[in-house]
N, C-alpha and C positions, 0 to 999 in steps of 0.2 A: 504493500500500500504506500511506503514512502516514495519509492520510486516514480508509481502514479501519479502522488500528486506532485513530485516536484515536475513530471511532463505536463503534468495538464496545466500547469503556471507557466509553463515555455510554450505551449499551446496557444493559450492565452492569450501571453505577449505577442506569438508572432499576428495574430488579428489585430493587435493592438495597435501595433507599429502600422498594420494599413491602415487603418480607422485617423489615425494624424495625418498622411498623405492627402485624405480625400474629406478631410474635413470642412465646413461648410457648406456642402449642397449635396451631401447623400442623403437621399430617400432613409427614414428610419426602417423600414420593412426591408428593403433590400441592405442595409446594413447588418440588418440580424441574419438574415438567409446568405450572406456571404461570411458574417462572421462562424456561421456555425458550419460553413464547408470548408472553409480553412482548416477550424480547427480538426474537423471530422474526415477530411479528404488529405487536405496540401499536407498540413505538417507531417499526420503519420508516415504517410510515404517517404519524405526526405525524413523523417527521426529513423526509421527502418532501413532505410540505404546502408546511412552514417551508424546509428548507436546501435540500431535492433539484428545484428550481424547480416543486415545486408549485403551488397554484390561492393560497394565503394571499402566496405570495412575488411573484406576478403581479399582485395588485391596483393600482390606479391609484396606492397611496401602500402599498405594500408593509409586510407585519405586518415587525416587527423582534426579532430576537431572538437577537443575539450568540452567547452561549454557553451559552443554554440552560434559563433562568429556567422557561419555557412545556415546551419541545420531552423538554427531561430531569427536571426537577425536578416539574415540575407535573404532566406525567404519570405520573410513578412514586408522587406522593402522592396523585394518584387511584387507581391502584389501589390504593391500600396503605389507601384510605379504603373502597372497596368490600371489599377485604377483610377488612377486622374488621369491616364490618357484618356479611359474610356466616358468619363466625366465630363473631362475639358474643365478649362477656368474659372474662378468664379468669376460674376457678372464684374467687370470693369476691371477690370485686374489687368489686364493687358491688352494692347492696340497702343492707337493713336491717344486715347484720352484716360489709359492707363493708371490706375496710383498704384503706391504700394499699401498692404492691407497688412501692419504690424501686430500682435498680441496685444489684448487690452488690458493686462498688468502683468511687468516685467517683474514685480514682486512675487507674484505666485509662481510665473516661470522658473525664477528662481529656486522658490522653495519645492516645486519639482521636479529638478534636476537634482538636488540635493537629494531628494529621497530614493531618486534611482540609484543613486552614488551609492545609497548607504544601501541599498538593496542590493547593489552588483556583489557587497558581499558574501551573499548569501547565497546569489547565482553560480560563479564562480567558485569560491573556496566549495559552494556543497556538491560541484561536479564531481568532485576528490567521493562520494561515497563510502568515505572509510573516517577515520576519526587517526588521520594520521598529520602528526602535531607538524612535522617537516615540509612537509607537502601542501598544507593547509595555508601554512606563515609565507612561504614562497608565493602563492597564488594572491593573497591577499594584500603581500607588498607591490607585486609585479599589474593589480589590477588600480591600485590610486595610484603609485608613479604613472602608469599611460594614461590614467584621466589627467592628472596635473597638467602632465605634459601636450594632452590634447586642445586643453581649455586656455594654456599660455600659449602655444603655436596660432590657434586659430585665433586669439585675441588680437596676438602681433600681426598677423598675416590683413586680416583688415582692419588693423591700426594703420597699415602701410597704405593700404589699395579705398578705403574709406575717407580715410584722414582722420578719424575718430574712432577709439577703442570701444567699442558696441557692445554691451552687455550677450545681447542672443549670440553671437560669436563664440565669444567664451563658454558661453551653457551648452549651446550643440558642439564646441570643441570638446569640454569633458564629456559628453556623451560620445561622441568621435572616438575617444581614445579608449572608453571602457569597451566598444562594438572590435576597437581593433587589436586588443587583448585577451578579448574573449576566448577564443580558439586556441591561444599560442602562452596563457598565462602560468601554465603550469610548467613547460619544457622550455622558459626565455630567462633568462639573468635580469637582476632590476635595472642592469643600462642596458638592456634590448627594449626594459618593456617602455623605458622613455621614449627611444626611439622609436619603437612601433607607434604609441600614443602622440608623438610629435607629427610623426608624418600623418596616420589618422585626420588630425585636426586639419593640417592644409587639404586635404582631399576632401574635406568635409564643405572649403572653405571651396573651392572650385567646381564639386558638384552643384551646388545648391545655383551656384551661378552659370554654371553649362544649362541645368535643368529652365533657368530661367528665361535663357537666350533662346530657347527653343520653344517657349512659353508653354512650357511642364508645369500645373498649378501645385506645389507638392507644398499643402500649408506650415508646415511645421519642419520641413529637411528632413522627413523620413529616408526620404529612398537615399538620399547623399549620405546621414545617420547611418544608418542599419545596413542599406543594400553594399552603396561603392565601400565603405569600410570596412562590411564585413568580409567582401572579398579582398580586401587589403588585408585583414588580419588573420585569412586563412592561410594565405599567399606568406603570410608573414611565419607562418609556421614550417615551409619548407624553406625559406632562408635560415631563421633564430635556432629550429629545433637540434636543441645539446648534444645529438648523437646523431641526428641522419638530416642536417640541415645543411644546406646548399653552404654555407657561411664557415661550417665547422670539418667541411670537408668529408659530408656525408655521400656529397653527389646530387644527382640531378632526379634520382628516383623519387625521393619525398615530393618535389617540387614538382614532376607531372601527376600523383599523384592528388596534389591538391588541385593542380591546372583540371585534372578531369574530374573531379567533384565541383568544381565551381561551375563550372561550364555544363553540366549536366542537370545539377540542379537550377539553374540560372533558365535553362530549356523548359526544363519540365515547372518550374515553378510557373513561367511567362504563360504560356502554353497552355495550361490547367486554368488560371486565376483570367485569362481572354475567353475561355470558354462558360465558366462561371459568370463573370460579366454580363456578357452576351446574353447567358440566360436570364439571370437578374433585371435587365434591362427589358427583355422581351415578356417578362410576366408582370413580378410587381412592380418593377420600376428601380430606377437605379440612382436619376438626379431628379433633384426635389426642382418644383418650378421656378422661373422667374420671381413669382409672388412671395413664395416662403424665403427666398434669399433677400429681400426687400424688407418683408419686416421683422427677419429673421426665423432662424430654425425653430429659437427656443419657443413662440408662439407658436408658430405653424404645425409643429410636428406636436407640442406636447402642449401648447393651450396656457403656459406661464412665460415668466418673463426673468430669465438667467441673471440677467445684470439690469436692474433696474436704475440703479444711478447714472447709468447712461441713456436711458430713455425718459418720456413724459409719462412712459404707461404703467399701472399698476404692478404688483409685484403677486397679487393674487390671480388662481385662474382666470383665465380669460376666455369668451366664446369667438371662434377663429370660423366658423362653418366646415374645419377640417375633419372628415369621416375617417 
């Protein structure tokens, strides 16, 4: 039973991590019938590849992947990347008459990210499955140096290219650097895992902006978050890892190793969550209309009002005519 539920929390997470990508203007019905394929279809598959001795785990030089870099993160940020394609933007977000639509308090952000943090410890050291004091202190040092180092890289990175040290920078760079340790924190030394977490944060810091240029609505840097890092910190395990790692003179086995997990599940995740979509869209609906993004979700879909001190309107139910 422990083992269940610590999957069914990485289950979880990985719908979680879409539900930020595509937040905003998804249908609450088709939010719950995608969150419960996810959990009930995508992950088990890629957890059964990787953890449940699947076809990836049997290889001659077996993929690797600790706690999850590939198996939770990278599949919850491919859907959550198929998802807002299949979404599109929200209403004025991008064109000619464009704004940017920032978080409406950087205070809770914060205390957000802080709570991931302390939860990564949990994620992480409890991969170890054993009550082994060595192995537990290693994981647990090597997983805050790459958030530090995450949240200081991507801070400086647009201190430079902004001209202002940005708070969300530093929050998705520590979160950057726990996604790109994830995989690699138990087999890295604590100056690999700065490095890994260092680089993390710039990749974090140039997805979000790739995705942008292409006008990818991803509300929150999920897929830069979770997806591009996590395939950095899988990636990161056939360079770092202390015995068969590209770096320590293990060779190049580990390293295709992880190149064909990544790229397999990167297929199959895409592949799966467009067909999902697709259906979603074709029954009950997948984007909520013009009208509920106007006066918002929290009215439309559920008949209250989220943040009342930003509006004129009450903060008790309300009648919307929504069925």
């Amino acid at each position: 039973y422990a083992f269940y539920f610590f999957q069914f929390a990485f289950a979880a997470t990985a719908a979680t991590i879409a539900s930020g990508a595509m937040a905003g203007r998804t249908e609450f019905k088709g939010y719950l019938i995608y969150s419960f394929l996810v959990t009930a279809v995508i992950y088990p598959v890629v957890g059964h590849w990787i953890w449940g001795g699947g076809w990836l785990s049997t290889l001659d030089t077996p993929f690797l992947d600790f706690a999850g870099s590939t198996v939770v993160h990278s599949t919850g940020g491919w859907v959550g990347l198929m998802g807002a394609i299949f979404l599109g933007p929200r209403r004025n977000r991008f064109g000619p008459d464009g704004v940017p639509m920032p978080g409406h308090s950087m205070t809770l952000a914060a205390l957000g990210t802080f709570i991931l943090w302390l939860g990564w410890f949990g994620f992480n050291p409890g991969s170890q499955l054993s009550a082994d004091a060595a192995a537990i202190s290693l994981i647990t040092v090597t997983t805050n140096l790459a958030a530090a180092a995450g949240a200081l890289s991507a801070l400086l990175v647009g201190w430079y290219f902004v001209g202002k040290p940005q708070l969300p920078w530093g929050l998705n760079g520590a979160l950057a650097g726990l996604v790109g340790i994830t995989a690699a924190c138990a087999f890295v030394t604590p100056l690999e895992a700065l490095i890994i977490g260092a680089i993390a944060g710039v990749i974090m810091f140039v997805g979000v902006n790739t995705l942008e240029s292409f006008e990818i609505d991803d509300v929150v840097g999920a897929v830069s978050v979770h997806g591009f890092c996590g395939v950095w910190g899988t990636l990161a395990v056939g360079l770092f890892h202390g015995e068969t790692g590209l770096l320590h003179g293990g060779g190049v086995d580990q390293m295709i190793s992880q190149v064909i997990g990544i790229v397999t599940v990167a297929v199959f995740v895409l592949v799966a969550a467009a067909i999902m979509f697709a259906l979603v869209r074709a029954t009950v609906g997948l984007r909520a209309p013009a009208e509920a993004e106007d006066i918002g979700l929290d009215i439309y879909e559920h008949g209250m009002v989220a943040y009342p001190e930003f509006t004129n309107s009450p903060s008790e139910p309300v009648a919307t005519g929504r069925k």
